[in-house]
C-alpha positions in Angstrom: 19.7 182.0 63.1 18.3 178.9 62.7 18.7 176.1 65.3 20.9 173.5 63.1 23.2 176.6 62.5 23.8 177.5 65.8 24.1 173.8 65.8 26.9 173.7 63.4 28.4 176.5 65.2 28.4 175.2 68.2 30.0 171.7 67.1 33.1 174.1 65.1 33.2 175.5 68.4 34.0 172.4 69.6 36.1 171.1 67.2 38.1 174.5 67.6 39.0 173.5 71.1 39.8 170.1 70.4 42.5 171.0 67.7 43.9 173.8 69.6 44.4 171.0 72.6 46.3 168.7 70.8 48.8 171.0 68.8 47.2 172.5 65.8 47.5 176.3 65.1 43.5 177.8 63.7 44.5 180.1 61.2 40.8 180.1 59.6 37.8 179.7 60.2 34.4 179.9 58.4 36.8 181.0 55.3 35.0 181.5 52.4 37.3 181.0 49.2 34.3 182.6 46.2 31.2 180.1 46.1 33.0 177.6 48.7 33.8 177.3 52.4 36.5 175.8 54.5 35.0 175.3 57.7 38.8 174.7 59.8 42.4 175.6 58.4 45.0 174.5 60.6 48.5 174.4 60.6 50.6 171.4 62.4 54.3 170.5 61.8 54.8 171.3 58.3 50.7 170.4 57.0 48.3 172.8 56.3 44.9 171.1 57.4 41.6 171.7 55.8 38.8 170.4 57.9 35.4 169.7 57.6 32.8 169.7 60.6 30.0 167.9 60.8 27.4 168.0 63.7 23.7 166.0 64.5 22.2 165.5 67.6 22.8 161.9 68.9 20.2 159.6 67.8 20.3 161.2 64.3 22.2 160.2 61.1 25.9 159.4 61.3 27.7 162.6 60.5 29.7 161.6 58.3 27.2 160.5 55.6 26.7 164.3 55.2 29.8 164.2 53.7 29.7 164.0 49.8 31.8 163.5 46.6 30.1 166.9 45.6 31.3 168.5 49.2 34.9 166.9 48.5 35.5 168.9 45.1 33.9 171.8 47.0 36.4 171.7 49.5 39.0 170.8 47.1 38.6 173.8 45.2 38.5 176.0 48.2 41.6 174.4 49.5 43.6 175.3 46.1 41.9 178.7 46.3 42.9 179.5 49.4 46.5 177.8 48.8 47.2 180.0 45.8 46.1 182.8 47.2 48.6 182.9 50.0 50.9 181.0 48.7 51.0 178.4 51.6 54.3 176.0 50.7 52.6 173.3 53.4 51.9 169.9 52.6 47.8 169.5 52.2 46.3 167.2 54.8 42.4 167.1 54.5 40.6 166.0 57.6 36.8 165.8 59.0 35.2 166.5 62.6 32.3 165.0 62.9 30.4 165.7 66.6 27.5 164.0 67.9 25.7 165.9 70.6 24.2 169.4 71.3 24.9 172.3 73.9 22.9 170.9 76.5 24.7 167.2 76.3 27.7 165.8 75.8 29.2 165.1 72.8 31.5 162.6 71.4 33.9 163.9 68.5 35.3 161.5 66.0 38.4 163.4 64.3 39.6 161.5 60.9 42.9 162.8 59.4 43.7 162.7 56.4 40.0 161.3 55.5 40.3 161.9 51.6 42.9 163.6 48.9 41.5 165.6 45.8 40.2 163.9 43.2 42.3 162.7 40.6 42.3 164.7 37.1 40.7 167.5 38.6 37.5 169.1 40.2 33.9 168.0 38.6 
């Protein structure tokens, strides 16, 4: 595997463990929904979370400028995928992760709910 996957496992890992300590059920992970992937689906109260990880070693670009309008239809239409499929009643809630660190540091996590809503008039 190459290192910045095991990077970007390592910072789900993470983010995993960070959800799970403040309330959120993982009922996904890594869930592929036909060309797209949903990296976290978590339930809290009556939301159904879909949430996007995002991991660089400090001293490198800001995580969160990984983040595209091209990623936010992709995760979009795996959301409403995934929704349909299993007919979740939930409210939608999307959120991103985005750690700074590596295995061998710390790392600081920056966790943004509800960080953007599908795209008005559909997915381009």
């Amino acid at each position: 595997m190459a290192r910045h996957n095991d990077l970007g496992a390592w910072g789900e890992s993470i983010a995993r463990e960070y959800l799970i300590t403040r309330g959120y059920t993982i009922i996904e992970h890594d869930k592929r929904m036909g060309h797209y992937e949903i990296d976290i689906i978590a339930l809290k109260g009556n939301r159904i979370i879909f949430i996007e990880v995002k991991t660089r070693l400090a001293g490198s670009f800001d995580p969160l400028e990984a983040i595209t309008t091209k990623k936010i239809s992709n995760i979009c239409r795996a959301a409403d995928s995934f929704v349909k499929q299993y007919n979740y009643p939930h409210e939608v809630q999307f959120d991103i992760i985005a750690i700074t660190g590596s295995p061998d540091t710390s790392c600081e996590i920056e966790h943004i709910p509800d960080a953007f809503v599908p795209p008005l008039g559909g997915y381009r």
